[in-house]
C-alpha positions, 0 to 999 in steps of 0.5 A: 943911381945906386943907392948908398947905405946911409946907416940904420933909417928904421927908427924914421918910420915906426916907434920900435926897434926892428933889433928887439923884434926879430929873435936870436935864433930866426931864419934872417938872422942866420942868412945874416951871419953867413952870407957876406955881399959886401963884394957885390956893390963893387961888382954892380956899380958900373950898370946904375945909372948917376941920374933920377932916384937912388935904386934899392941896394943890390946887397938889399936886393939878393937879400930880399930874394933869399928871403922870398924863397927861403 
């Protein structure tokens, strides 16, 4: 099953805003403002299976691998 994103959980597991931790000008804030996924939900959906736990966003997931290799 595909995970949906239910809104911002970070304040679930620590006491500080992940906002106020990453500065203006760092690297992820600048993939964030060019790179636009929002397509790729739609593109993803027919391959998650409905049963057991949600999976990991596939936005989230092409993310993270930019990241890796960034």
């Amino acid at each position: 099953m595909m995970g949906e994103p239910l809104g911002r959980h970070d304040c679930l597991f620590y006491e500080f805003d992940l906002e106020d931790m990453v500065p203006g000008g760092h690297l992820l804030r600048r993939i964030d403002a060019v790179l636009d996924l929002s397509w790729l939900r739609g593109e993803t959906k027919a391959h998650y299976s409905h049963l057991g736990c949600p999976s990991i966003c596939p936005e989230l997931t092409v993310r993270m691998l930019i990241v890796g290799y960034g």
